[in-house]
Phi, psi and omega in degrees: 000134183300125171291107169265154187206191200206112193246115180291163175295325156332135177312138127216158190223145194235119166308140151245142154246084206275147188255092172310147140222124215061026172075348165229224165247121168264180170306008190223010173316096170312134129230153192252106179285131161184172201250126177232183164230020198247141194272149191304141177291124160334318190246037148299130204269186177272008175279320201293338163313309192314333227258328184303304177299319176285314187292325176317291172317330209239002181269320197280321162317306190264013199245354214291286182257000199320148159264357178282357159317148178274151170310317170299319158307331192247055168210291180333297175305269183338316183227350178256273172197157178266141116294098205236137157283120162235155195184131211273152170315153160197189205277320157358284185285342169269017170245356177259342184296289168335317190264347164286324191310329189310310188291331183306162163250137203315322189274336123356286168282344145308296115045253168311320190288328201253063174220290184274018158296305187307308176310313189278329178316288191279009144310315190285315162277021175069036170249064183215181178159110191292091171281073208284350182246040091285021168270062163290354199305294227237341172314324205303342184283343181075051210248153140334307181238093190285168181263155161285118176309109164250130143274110179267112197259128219248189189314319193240024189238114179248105165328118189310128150333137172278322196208133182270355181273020202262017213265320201247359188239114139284143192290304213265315184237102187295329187283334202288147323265168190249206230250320164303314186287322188303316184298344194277295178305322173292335211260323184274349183267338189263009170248173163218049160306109210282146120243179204253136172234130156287150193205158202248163175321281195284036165056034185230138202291118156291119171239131178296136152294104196293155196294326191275022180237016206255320175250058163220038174296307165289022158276113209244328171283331177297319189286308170336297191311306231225350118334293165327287192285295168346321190237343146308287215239315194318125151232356199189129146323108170206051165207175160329149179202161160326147185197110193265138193224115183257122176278142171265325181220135196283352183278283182345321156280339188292288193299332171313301181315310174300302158336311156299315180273354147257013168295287180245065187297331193279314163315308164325292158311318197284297222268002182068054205280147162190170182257106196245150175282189175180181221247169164293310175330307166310282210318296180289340172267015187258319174309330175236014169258343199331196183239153159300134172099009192226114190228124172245143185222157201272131177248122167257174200289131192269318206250322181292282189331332187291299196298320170291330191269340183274315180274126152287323190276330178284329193282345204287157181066353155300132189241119211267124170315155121340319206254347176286155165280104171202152168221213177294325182219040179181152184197097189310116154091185190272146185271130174254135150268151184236164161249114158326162169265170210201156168289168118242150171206139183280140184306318183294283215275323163077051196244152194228123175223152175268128191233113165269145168295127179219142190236127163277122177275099192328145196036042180266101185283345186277339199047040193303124158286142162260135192254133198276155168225099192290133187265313193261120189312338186286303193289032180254316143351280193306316171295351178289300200315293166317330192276318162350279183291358144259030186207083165267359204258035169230104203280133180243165153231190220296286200269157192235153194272087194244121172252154188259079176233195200221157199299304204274349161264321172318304188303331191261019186276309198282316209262053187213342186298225213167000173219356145353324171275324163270007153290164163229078151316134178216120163276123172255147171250169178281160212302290165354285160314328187254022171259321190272297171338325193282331231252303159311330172284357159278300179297330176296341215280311207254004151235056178258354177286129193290348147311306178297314185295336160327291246242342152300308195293353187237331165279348156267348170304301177306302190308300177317319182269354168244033130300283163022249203304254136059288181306300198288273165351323204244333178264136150312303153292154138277163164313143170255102185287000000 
């Protein structure tokens, strides 16, 4: 457990003295606490910083609840803010912890419980915030493991704006997008490489609700505040956040999708849940447009990860990038494959060349190549084979020469490059996928007018609110949507 202590808004600086015996500190060490200006002496040895620091912490912990505290002060902690050291444990500090405890008094130790009851509350709710380039306490000892500065900021103390732009800048990528990423984007809009989203009757992709957000629905000063904190004070996710999710294989969404619907049958049922593909192209401009506290991410295909992290026999002839994360019982991000160039000599000319993999898209009048960037190792096989059989006159040979690296570091490799425009990408995906997209494009086909889809889209809106309303009317309780 992290050592917590408590420092008032008020100055104070503390001397320690300690009763040595043999030059060092035993086990019966005393210290004498008092209030000084006088700076710590030079030939403390570092157990004895520790030891200085532990006492520090727990002289301020326990000074906490004290009833001699002034009304202004206890008004300040109560409705403006606290300022707290968290700083990691040790046997030290749990032998000094033990020995104030002996001394509290129960209402004391009462106290205390409803102070870190109060703490994990406003942990969960996000008033707490690590003020690290004011973390001065303690430095002056020069300890290894210094403690950190928290402000916990109270009802009525609202933080000055860091940036005034937030009404209108994203926040999480300010530059997106720049001249490298827009080519980046034309190159994922011209594939049509399906992944999969849940989605609700009015077509808008379902995103989870983090747990600490959940008993502040009725909250109406909460949701201001994080209004507030979303276009201000946001700099970075470093709690729970939203989380929009594009599946690479549609059976992987399909079970998320059930899943949700024995969660939440009712809801489920109300709100018209299904699974639709949707392009790469969403994806990477949603990943970095997000909203703060909003993350969309990629899931990758679970049975190809499998077959790679598991098979010794699916891995042989793979050549793993330098730069992928990958072992025995894990492999970072969704897996992409390439086919290498290879040596060759043409059969006729009997001449030795390097042959690269390429694909012409049939009645492509520019006659662009295409470089495959493969989701599945089988079908990266198969395209090799084609390429064989249209190429007879190059002994090639049966299996190709395939490297491993992952879709969400590729992307972020390209879109920062400088020759990005003049690659030509072809995202291929896996059989799975392009069976399930053929299989849904028969049914889309007889709603492809935009009337129609209008007039489904307003006819399910009515209904879903003259459920409700219905609902609302007739039950005593709500519903557990």
């Amino acid at each position: 457990m992290p050592l917590i202590s408590y420092l008032h808004t008020s100055h104070y600086s503390f001397t320690y003295k300690a009763l040595e015996t043999s030059n060092h500190f035993s086990e019966n060490t005393i210290l004498f606490i008092k209030n000084s200006n006088c700076d710590l002496p030079s030939k403390h040895s570092l157990q004895s910083r520790k030891l200085i620091v532990a006492a520090e912490s727990f002289y301020r912990f326990s000074k906490l609840q004290e009833n001699k505290s002034k009304l202004f002060q206890e008004l300040l902690d109560k409705y403006w803010r606290q300022t707290i050291f968290l700083s990691n444990a040790s046997p030290i500090a749990k032998k000094y912890s033990a020995l104030l405890a002996k001394q509290e008094g129960m209402l004391l130790k009462n106290n205390k419980k409803k102070f870190m009851a109060n703490l994990s509350k406003a942990l969960q709710n996000g008033q707490i915030y690590a003020d690290i380039d004011n973390s001065n306490s303690v430095d002056n000892f020069n300890l290894p493991n210094r403690s950190i500065r928290y402000v916990w900021s109270k009802n009525l103390n609202i933080r000055l704006p860091k940036y005034l732009n937030g009404l209108w800048t994203n926040r999480r990528y300010p530059d997106f997008p720049n001249t490298s990423q827009k080519n980046l984007l034309t190159k994922l809009a011209n594939n049509n490489c399906p992944v999969f989203v849940l989605v609700n009757g009015l077509n808008q992709i379902v995103v989870s609700e983090p747990s600490n957000q959940i008993p502040h629905q009725n909250d109406v000063f909460h949701k201001v505040y994080m209004w507030y904190y979303d276009r201000f004070l946001w700099k970075e996710d470093i709690n729970s956040v939203y989380q929009g999710w594009f599946f690479v294989n549609s059976q992987d969404a399909e079970e998320y999708a059930n899943f949700i619907k024995s969660r939440y049958p009712r809801s489920s049922h109300h709100n018209g849940l299904s699974v639709v593909p949707t392009s790469l192209y969403s994806y990477y401009r949603l990943n970095r447009i997000a909203p703060p506290r909003t993350e969309f991410r990629l899931f990758p295909d679970l049975e190809e990860v499998g077959k790679l992290v598991t098979s010794s026999k699916y891995r042989k002839g793979l050549n793993f990038d330098k730069k992928q994360t990958y072992g025995r019982n894990y492999f970072q991000g969704q897996p992409i494959y390439f086919i290498d160039s290879i040596h060759s000599v043409n059969r006729k000319t009997r001449l030795k060349s390097h042959t690269d993999y390429c694909y012409e898209i049939p009645g492509d009048t520019s006659n662009k190549k295409y470089t495959g960037v493969f989701f599945n190792k089988t079908v990266a096989i198969d395209a090799w084979s084609h390429f064989r059989n249209v190429n007879p006159d190059l002994k090639l040979p049966v299996k190709p020469k395939l490297s491993v690296y992952n879709l969400e570091d590729f992307l972020r490799d390209n879109e920062y490059g400088k020759d990005i425009k003049e690659k030509n990408l072809l995202f291929v995906p896996s059989k799975e996928g392009y069976e399930h997209v053929k299989s849904i494009s028969m049914n889309q086909a007889e709603n492809s007018n935009i009337f129609n889809k209008r007039l489904k889209l307003y006819k399910f809106t009515l209904s879903l609110w003259i459920q409700r309303l219905v609902c609302s009317l007739t039950s005593s309780q709500p519903p557990n949507w």
